[in-house]
N, C-alpha and C positions, 0 to 999 in steps of 0.2 A: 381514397383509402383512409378510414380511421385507424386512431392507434390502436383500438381493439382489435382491430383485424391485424393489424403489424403482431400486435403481440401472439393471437389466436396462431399465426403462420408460424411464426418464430417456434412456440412453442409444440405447436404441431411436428414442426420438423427436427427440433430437439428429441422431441416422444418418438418419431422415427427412426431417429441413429441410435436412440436409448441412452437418452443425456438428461433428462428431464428432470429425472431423480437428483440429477447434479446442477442443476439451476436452484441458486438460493434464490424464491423469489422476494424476499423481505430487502434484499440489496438493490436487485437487478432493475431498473426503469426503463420506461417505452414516454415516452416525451413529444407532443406533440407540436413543432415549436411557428405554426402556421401552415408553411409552405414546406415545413422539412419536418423531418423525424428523428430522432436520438432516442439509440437504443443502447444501453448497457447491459449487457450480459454478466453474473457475475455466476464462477463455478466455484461449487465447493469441495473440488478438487483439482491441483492446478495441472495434474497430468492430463485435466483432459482439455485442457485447453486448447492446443491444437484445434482438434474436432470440434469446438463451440469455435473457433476464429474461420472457421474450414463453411461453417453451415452459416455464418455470419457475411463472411464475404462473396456466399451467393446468394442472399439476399439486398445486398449492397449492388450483385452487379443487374440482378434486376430491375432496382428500384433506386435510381441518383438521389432522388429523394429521403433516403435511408442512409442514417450514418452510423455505425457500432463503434464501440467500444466495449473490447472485453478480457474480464480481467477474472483473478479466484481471490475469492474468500481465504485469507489467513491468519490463522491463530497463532500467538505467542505461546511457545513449551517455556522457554524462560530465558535469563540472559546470567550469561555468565563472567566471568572474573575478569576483569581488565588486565590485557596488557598492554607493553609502548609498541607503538607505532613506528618505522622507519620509514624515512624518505626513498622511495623505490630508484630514483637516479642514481646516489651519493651515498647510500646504505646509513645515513647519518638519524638519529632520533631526532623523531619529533617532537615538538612538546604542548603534547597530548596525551591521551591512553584510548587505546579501543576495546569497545565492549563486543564479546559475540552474545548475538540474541537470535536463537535457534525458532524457526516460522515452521510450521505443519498447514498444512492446506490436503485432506482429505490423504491420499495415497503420498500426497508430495510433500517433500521436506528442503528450508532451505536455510542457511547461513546468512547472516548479513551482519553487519559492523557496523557500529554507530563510535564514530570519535568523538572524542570531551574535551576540546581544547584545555590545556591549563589555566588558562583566562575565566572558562566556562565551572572550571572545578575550582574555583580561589572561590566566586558567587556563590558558589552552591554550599561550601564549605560556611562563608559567613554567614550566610542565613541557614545554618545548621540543617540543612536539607541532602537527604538519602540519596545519593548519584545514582546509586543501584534501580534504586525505585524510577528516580526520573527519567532514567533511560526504557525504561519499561513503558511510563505514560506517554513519553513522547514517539516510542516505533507503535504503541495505540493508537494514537491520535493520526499519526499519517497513514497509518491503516487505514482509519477508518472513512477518511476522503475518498471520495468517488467523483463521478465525472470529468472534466479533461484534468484536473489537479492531482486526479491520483497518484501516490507511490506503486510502482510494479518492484517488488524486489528481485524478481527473475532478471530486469534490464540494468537496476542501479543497486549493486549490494553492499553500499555504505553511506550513510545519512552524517549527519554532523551535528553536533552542536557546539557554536563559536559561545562567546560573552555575549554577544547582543543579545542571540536566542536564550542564554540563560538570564540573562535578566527579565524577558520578555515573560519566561517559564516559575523564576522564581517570584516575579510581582504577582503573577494570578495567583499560585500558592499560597504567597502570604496573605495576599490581598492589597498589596500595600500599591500605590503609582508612583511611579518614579519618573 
């Protein structure tokens, strides 16, 4: 079997349940990787995800050789105002802030949290750098990974960012190596 053909099926039987329309193909990849195959599915809506995981895993159960991954396309609506965090054991504050930054993916809508350690906001602070903003690039950028490295925000709906990763974030910024 070529990947053509994996893909030709896959898509065929997308176009049968009437999902087709909802496969971004500019994300999604059919990978040939010798002896095996990796296929991402990506929907640009996440309600229907189910039914692409549904057509995915009888593909997989025909073919060992065939491995999915499948996930949806989501866009940031935007992120909004921090507030403090509590430790959910000991009801005690953290010391950090969480931002909510609201995801739309076609029909579906979801919530997720990004913390800023206060470590994370003293860096960002000294190199005069928009918190607001950087939370914005960095639920981007983990968006925009794909294959096993992906963010699902349906499974995990809160990211972090410690000091290290703001260093890591505010050196590319500036430009500066530390």
């Amino acid at each position: 079997m070529a990947v053509t053909d994996l893909q030709a099926q896959l898509e065929g039987r997308l176009d049968q349940a009437g999902l087709l329309s909802y496969l971004d193909k500019d994300e999604s990849r059919f990978v040939d990787l010798e002896d095996d195959f990796l296929v991402e599915l990506v929907a640009r809506d996440s309600t229907k995800l189910p039914e692409f995981s549904r057509i995915a895993e009888e593909v997989e159960s025909e073919n060992p050789k065939v491995k999915t991954l499948v996930r949806a396309h989501w866009d940031i609506e935007g992120v909004g105002q921090p507030v403090a965090p509590y430790d959910m054991r000991t009801g005690t504050p953290r010391m950090a802030v969480l931002y909510p930054v609201n995801l739309k993916s076609g029909q579906g809508s979801k919530r997720v949290w990004v913390e800023v350690t206060t470590l994370a906001s003293m860096v960002f602070e000294d190199r005069a750098l928009d918190e607001k903003d950087i939370v914005l690039d960095f639920v981007a950028e983990q968006l925009s990974k794909g294959g096993a490295s992906y963010w699902d925000p349906e499974r995990v709906e809160r990211l972090e960012i410690d000091g290290n990763m703001a260093e890591y974030i505010a050196s590319r910024k500036s430009g500066i190596k530390r």
